[in-house]
C-alpha positions in Angstrom: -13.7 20.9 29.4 -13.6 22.0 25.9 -15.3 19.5 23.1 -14.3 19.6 20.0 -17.4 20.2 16.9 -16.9 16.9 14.9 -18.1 18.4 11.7 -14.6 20.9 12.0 -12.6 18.2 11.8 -14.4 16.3 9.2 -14.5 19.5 7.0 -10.6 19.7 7.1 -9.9 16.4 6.7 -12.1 16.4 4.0 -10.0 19.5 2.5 -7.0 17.7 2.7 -8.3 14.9 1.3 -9.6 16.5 -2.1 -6.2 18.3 -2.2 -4.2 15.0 -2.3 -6.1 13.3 -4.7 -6.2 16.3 -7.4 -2.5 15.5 -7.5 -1.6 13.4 -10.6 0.3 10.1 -9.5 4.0 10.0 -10.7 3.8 6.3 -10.8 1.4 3.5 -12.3 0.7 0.8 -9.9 -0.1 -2.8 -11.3 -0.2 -5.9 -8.3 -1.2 -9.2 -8.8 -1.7 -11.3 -5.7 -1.3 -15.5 -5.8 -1.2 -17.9 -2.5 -1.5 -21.3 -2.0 -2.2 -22.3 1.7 1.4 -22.0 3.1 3.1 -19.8 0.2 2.7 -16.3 -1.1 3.4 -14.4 -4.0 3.3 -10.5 -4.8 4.0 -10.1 -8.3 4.7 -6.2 -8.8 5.0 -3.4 -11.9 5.7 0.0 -11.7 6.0 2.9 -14.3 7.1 6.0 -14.1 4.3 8.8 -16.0 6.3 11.8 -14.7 9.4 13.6 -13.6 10.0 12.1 -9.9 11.0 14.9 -7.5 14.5 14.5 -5.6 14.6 12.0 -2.5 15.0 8.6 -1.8 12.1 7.0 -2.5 11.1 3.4 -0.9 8.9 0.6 -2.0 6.9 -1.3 1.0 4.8 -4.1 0.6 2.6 -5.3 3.7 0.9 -8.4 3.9 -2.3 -8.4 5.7 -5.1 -10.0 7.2 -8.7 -9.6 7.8 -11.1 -10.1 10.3 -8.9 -10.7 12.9 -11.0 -10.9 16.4 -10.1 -7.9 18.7 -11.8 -7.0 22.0 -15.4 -6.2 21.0 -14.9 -5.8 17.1 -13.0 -7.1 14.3 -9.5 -5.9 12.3 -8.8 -5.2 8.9 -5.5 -4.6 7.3 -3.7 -5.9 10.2 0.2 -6.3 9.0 1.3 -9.7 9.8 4.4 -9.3 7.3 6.3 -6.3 5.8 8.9 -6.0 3.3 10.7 -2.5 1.8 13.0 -2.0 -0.8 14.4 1.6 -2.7 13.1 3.0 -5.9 15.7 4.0 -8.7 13.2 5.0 -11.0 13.7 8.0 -13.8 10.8 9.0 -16.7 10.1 6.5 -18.6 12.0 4.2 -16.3 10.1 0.5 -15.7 10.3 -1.6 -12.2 9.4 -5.2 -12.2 9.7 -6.9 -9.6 8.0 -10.1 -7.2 7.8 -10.5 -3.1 7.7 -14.2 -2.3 7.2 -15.2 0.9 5.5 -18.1 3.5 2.5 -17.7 5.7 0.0 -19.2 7.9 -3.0 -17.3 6.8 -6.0 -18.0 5.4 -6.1 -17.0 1.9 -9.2 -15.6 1.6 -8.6 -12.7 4.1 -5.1 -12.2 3.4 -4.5 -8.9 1.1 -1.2 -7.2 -0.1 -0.7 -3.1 0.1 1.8 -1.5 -1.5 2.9 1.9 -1.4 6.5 4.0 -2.5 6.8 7.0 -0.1 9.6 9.8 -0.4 11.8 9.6 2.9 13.4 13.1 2.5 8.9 14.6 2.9 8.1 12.0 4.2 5.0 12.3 1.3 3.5 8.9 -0.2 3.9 9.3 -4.0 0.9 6.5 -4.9 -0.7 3.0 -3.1 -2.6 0.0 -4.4 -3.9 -2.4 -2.4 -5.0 -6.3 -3.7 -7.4 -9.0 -2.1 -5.2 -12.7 -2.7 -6.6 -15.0 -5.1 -5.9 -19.0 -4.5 -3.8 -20.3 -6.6 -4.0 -23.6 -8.3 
């Protein structure tokens, strides 16, 4: 049975890695993340600091929770809601826009990713995540 040297895999992840963040982003991200006990709200910006390449591109915003009590360990990030909408975005174009929605969750281990990928590669073009803050 063959097994695999660990340290391969890490050195070409690793590779990968480096390569994908010496790319400069084609978008600013800004979030800002509110809940209240039973409500939730995602308030998004972005802006366009380059030439976007062709393709459609999509917007996906996943609500998620933390800690959640698996066999033997705890979850992060687990997606308990998920919303997607396109991108019609040209330089120096502007997108503001807000994801409202209700919930069950505790606020303190909720968090809110958000990501615009390019359907025709396949490639995500930038990401930002956000813990909730309680709102008053």
């Amino acid at each position: 049975m063959f097994e695999p040297d660990p340290s391969a895999f890490f050195a070409t992840y690793n590779a990968h890695i480096t390569a994908a963040k010496a790319d400069t982003p084609r978008y600013n991200l800004e979030l800002a993340a509110t809940a209240t006990t039973t409500a939730g709200d995602v308030q998004i910006r972005v802006v366009t600091t380059d030439t976007i390449p062709a393709g459609q591109m999509l917007a996906y915003v996943a609500i998620c929770q933390d800690s959640v009590r698996g066999f033997l360990k705890d979850f992060n990030y687990v997606i308990q809601q998920f919303y997607s909408f396109p991108i019609d975005l040209a330089y120096p174009d502007t997108l503001d826009t807000a994801i409202t929605f209700n919930h069950a969750l505790p606020v303190d281990k909720m968090r809110a990713v958000f990501f615009i990928q390019n359907m025709n590669t396949k490639k995500v073009m930038h990401s930002a995540t956000m813990q909730f803050e309680e709102a008053r």
